[in-house]
PAFIPA-343582 format. One record per atom (N, C-alpha, C): atom name; x, y, z. Coordinates in nm, 3 decimals. Atoms other than C-alpha are relative to their C-alpha. Last residue first. Layout:
# residues N
- atomo:c1:c2:c3
- CA:X:Y:Z
...
***
This chain:
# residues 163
- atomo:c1:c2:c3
- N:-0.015:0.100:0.029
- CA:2.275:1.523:2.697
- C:0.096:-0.035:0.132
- N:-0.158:0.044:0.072
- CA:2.242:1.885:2.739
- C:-0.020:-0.166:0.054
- N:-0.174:0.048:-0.085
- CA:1.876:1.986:2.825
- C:0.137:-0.056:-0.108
- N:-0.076:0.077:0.000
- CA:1.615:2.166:2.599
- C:0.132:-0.041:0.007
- N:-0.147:0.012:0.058
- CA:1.432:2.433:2.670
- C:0.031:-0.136:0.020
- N:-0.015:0.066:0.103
- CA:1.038:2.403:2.736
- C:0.126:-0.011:-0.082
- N:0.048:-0.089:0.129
- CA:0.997:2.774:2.854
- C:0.005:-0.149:-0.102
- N:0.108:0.004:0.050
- CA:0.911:2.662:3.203
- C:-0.044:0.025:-0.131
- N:0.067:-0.117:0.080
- CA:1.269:2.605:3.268
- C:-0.161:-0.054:-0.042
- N:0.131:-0.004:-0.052
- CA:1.345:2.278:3.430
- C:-0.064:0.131:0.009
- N:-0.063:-0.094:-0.086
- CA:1.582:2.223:3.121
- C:-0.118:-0.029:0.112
- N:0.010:-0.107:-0.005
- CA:1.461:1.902:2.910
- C:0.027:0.064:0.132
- N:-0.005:-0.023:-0.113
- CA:1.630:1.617:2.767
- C:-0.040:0.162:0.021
- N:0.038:-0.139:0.012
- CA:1.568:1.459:2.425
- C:-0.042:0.036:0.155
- N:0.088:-0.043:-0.080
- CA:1.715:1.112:2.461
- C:-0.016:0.127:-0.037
- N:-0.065:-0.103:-0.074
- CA:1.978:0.961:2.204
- C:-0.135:0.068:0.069
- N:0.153:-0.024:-0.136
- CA:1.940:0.664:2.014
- C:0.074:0.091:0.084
- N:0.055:0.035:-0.095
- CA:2.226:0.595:1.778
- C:-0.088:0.110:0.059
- N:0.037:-0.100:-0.031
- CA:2.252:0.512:1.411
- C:-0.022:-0.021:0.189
- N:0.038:0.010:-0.175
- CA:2.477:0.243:1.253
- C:-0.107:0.121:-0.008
- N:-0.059:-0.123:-0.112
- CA:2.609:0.199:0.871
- C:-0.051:-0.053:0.171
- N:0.066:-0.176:0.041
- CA:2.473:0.034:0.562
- C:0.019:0.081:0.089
- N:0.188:-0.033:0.039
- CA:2.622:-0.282:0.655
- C:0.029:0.161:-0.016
- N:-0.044:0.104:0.126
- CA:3.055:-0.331:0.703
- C:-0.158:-0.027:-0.020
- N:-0.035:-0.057:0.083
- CA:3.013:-0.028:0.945
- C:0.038:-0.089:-0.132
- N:0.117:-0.066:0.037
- CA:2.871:-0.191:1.225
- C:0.047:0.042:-0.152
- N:0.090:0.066:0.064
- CA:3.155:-0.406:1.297
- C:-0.138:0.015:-0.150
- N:-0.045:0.091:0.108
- CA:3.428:-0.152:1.269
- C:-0.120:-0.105:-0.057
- N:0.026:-0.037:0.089
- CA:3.168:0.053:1.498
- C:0.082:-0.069:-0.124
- N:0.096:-0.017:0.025
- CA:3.154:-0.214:1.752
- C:-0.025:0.058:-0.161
- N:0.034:0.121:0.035
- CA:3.500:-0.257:1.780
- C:-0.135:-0.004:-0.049
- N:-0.041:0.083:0.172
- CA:3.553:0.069:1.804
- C:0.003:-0.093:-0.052
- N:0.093:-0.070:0.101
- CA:3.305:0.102:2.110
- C:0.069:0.004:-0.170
- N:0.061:0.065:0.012
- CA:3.487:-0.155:2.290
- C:-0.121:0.034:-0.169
- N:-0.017:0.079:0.070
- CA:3.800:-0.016:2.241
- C:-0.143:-0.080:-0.052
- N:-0.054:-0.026:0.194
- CA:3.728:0.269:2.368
- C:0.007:-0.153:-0.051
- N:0.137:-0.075:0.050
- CA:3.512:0.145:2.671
- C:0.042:0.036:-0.147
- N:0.079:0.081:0.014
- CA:3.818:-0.080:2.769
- C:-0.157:0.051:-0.071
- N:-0.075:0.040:0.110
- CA:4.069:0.209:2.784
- C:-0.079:-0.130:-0.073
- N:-0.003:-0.102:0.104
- CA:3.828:0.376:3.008
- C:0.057:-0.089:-0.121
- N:0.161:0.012:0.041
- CA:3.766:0.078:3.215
- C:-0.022:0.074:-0.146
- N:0.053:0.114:0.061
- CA:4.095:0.008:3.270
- C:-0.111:0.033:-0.080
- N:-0.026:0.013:0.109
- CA:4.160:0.396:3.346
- C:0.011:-0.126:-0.121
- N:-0.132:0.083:0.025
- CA:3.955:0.405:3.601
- C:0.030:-0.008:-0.137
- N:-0.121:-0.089:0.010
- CA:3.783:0.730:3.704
- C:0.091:-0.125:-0.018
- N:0.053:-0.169:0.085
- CA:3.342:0.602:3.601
- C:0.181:0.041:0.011
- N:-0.055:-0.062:0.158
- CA:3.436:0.260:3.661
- C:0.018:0.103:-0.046
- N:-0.120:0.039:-0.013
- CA:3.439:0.207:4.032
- C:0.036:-0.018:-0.109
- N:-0.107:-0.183:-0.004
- CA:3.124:0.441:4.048
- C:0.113:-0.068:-0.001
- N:-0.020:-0.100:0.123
- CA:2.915:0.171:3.872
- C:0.113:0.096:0.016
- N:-0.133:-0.063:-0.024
- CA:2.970:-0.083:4.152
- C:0.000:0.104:-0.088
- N:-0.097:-0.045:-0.101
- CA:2.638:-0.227:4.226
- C:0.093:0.103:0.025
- N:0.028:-0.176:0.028
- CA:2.422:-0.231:3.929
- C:0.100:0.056:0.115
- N:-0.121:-0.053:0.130
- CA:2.543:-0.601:3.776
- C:-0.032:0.160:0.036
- N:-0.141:-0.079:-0.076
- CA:2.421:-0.762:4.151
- C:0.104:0.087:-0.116
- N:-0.077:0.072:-0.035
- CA:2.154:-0.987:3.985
- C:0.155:0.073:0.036
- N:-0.145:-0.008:-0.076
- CA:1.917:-0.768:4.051
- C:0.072:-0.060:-0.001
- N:-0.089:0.095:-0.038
- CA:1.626:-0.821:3.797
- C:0.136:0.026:0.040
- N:-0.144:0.025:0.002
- CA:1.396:-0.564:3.693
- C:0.027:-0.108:0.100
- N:-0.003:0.125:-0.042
- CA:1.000:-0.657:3.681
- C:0.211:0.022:-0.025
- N:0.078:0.081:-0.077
- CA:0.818:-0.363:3.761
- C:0.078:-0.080:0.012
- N:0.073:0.089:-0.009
- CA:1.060:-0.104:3.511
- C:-0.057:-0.099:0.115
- N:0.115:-0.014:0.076
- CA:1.178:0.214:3.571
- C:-0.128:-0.151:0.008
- N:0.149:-0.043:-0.091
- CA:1.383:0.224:3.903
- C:-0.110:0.020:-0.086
- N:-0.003:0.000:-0.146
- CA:1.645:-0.019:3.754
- C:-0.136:0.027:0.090
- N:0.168:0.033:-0.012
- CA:1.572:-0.001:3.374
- C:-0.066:-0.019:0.170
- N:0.090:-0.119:0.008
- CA:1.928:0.201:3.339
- C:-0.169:-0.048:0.005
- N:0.033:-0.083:-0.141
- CA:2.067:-0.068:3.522
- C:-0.071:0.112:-0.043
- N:0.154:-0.087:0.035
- CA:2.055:-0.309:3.185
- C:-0.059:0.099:0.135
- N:0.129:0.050:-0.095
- CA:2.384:-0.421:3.188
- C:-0.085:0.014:-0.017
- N:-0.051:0.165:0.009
- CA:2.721:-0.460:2.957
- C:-0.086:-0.010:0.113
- N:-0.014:-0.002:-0.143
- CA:2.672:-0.063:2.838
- C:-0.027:-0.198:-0.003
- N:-0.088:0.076:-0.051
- CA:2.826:0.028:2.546
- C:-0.006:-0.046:0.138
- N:-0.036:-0.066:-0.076
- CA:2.615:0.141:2.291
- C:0.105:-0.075:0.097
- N:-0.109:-0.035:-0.021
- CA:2.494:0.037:1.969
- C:-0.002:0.136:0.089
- N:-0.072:0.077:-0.044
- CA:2.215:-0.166:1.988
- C:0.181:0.068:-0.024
- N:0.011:0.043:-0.197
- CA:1.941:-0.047:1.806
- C:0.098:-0.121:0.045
- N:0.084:-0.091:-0.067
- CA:1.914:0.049:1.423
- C:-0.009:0.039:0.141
- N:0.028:0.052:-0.146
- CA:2.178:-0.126:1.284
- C:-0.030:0.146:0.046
- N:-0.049:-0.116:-0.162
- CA:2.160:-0.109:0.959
- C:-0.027:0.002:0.079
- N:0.045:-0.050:-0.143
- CA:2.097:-0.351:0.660
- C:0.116:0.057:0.092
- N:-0.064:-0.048:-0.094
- CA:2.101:-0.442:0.295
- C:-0.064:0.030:0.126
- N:0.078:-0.139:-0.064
- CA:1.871:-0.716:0.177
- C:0.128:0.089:0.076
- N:0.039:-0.080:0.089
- CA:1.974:-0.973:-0.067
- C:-0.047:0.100:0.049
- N:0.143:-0.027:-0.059
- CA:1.942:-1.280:0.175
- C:-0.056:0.127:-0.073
- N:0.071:0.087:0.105
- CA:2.232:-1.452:0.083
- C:-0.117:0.063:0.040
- N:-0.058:0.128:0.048
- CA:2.505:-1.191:0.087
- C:-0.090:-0.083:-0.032
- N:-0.023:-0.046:0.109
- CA:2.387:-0.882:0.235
- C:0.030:-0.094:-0.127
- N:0.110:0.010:0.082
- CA:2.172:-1.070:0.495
- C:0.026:0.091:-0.109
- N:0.131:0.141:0.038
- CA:2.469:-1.288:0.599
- C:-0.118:0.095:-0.042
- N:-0.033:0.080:0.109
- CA:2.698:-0.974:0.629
- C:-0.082:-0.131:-0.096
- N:0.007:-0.085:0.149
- CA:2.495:-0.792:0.790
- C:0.046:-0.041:-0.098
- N:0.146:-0.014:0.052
- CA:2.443:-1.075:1.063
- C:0.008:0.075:-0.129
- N:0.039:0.124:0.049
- CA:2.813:-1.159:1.094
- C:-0.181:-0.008:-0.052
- N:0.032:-0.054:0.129
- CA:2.928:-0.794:1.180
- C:-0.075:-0.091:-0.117
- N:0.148:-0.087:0.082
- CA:2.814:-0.839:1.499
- C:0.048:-0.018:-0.132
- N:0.053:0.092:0.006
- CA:3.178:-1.084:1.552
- C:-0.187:0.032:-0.016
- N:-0.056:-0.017:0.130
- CA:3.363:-0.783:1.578
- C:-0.094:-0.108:-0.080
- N:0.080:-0.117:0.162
- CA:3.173:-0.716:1.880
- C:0.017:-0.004:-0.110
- N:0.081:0.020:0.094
- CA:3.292:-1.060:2.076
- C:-0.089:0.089:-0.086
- N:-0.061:0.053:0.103
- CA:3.615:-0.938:2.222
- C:-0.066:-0.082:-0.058
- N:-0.032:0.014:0.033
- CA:3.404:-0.653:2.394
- C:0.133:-0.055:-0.105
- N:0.101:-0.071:0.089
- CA:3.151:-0.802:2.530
- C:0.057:0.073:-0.093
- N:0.009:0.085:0.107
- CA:3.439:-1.094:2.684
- C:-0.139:0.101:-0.104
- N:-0.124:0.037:0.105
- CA:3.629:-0.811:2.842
- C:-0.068:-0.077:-0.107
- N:0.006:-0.108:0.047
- CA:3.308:-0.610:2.994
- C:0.154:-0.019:-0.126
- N:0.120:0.012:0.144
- CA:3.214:-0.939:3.133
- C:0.017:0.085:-0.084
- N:0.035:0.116:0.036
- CA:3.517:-0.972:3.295
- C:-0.083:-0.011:-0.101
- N:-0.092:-0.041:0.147
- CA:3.541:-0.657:3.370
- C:0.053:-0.122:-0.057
- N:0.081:-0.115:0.126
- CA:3.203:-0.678:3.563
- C:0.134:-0.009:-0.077
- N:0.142:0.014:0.082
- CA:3.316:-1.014:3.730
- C:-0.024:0.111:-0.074
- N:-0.066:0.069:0.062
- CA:3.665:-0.869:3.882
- C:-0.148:-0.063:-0.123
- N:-0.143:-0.099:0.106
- CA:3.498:-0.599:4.038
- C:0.048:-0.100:-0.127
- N:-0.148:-0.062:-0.100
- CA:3.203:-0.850:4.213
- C:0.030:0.089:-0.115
- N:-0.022:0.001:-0.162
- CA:2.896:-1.037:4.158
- C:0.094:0.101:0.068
- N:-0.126:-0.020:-0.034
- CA:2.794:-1.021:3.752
- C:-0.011:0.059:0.177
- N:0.003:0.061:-0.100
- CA:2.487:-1.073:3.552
- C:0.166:0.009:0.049
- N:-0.031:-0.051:-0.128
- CA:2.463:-0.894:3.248
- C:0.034:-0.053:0.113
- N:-0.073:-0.120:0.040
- CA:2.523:-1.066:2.931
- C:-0.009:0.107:0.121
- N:-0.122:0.014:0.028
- CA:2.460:-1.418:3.084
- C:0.076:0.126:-0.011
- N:-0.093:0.021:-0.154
- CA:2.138:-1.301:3.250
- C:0.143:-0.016:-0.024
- N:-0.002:0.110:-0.099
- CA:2.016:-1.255:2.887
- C:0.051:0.042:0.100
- N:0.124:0.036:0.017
- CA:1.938:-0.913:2.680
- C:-0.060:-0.163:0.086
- N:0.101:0.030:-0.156
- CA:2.172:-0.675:2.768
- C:-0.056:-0.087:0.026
- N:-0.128:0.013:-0.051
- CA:2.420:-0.630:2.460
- C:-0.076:-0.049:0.161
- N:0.011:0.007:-0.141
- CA:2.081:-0.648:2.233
- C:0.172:-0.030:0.051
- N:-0.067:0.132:-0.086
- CA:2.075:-0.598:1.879
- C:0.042:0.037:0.148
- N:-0.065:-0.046:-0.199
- CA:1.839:-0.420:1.652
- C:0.035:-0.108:0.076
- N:-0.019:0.027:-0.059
- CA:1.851:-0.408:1.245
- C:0.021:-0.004:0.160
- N:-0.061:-0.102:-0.123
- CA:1.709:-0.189:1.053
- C:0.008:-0.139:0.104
- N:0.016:0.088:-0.097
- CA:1.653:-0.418:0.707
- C:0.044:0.145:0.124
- N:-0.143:0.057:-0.115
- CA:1.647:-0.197:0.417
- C:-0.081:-0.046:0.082
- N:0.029:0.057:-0.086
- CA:1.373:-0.151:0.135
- C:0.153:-0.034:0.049
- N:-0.015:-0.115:-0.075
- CA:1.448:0.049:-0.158
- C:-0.048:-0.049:0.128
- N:-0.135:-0.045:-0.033
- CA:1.572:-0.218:-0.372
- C:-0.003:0.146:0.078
- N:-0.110:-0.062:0.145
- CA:1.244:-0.422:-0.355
- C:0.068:0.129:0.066
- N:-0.002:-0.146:-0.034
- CA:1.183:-0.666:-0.122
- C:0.035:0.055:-0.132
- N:0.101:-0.068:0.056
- CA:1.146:-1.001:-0.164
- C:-0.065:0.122:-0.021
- N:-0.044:-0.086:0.110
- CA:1.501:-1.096:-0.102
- C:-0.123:0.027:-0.067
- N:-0.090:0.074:0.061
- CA:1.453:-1.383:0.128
- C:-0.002:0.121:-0.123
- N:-0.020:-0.052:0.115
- CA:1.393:-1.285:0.482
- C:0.049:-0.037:-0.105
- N:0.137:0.063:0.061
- CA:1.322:-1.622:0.710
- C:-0.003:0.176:-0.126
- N:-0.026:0.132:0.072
- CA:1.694:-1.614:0.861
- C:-0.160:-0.017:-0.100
- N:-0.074:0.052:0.069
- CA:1.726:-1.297:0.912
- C:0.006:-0.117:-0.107
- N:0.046:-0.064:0.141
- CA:1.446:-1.238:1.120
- C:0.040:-0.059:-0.150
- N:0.076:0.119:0.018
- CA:1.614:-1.408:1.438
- C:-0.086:0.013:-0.155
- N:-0.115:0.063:0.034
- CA:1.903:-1.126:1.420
- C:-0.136:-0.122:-0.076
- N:-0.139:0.057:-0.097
- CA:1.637:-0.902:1.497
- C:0.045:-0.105:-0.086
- N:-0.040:0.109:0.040
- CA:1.406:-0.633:1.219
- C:0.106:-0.076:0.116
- N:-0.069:0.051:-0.165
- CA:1.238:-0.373:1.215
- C:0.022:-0.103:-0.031
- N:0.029:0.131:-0.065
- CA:1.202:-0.290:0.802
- C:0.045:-0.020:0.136
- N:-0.058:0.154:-0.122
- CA:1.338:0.027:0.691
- C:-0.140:-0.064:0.097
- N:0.068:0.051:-0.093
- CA:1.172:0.197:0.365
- C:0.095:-0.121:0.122
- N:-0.048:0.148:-0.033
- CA:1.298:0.401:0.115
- C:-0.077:-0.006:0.130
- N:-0.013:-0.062:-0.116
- CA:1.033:0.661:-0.048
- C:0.080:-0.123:0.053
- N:-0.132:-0.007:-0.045
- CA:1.033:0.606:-0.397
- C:0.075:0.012:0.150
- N:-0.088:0.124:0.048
- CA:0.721:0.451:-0.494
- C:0.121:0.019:0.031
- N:-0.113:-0.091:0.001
- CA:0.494:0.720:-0.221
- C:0.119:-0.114:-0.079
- N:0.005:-0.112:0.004
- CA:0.126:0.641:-0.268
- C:0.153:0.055:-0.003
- N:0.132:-0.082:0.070
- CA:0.086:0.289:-0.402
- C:0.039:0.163:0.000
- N:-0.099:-0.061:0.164
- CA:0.448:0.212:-0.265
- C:-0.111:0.063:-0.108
- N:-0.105:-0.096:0.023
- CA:0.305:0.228:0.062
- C:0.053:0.071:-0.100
- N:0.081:-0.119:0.000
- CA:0.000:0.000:0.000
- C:0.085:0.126:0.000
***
């Protein structure tokens, strides 16, 4: 019905890894895939007890990013659809930002220590890397985009905060 009214207009598709496999190139050439991928999404990828545990996990998240690039590739290749990663590039190796939002968070002790990353230079040197890893990945598909909040002043005029 889309292409009825607008034939040129490209079009991204939501789309997870699981997708992939049942797209087969029925699209036409203005159709992308937007890909979104989770760093959070099991107990495995967060879950963590101690110091040594979070950089732990924060070693093996990233020396498996390079290893994203395996989806884009597979649906540039046999699947005939480019794609971009729509969701999922960032760098966090928990899900604490759902802490005091959501009903049904899960403590498994990965919110603990935050402030024992924020002035180390492990961590730091570990965050770069992680995130270039990422974008090397990303960047062998149609690119990346990230998600960014619209934050406001507590001005009554409706200004908008700094990030």
């Amino acid at each position: 019905a889309i292409r009825v009214q607008a034939p040129t207009v490209p079009l991204f598709v939501p789309l997870n890894e699981g997708d992939l496999t049942t797209v087969n190139g029925e699209f036409d050439d203005l159709v992308f895939g937007a890909l979104q991928i989770s760093h959070s999404a099991t107990i495995a990828d967060i879950a963590s007890s101690s110091s040594p545990e979070d950089r732990s996990k924060l070693f093996y998240h990233e020396a498996t990013s390079c290893i994203l690039r395996s989806p884009l590739e597979y649906a540039a290749c046999f699947r005939d659809m480019p794609i971009f990663l729509s969701s999922g590039f960032d760098l966090s190796i928990d899900d604490c930002f759902q802490q005091n939002i959501v009903n049904d968070f899960q403590d498994y002790g990965q919110c603990d220590r935050f402030n024992e990353t924020t002035t180390s230079g492990w961590w730091h040197r570990h965050r770069q890397s992680y995130a270039a890893r990422q974008l090397f990945a990303y960047e062998q598909g149609l690119g990346w985009s990230f998600a960014a909040w619209k934050l406001y002043t507590d001005e009554d005029d409706d200004s908008v905060g700094v990030l």
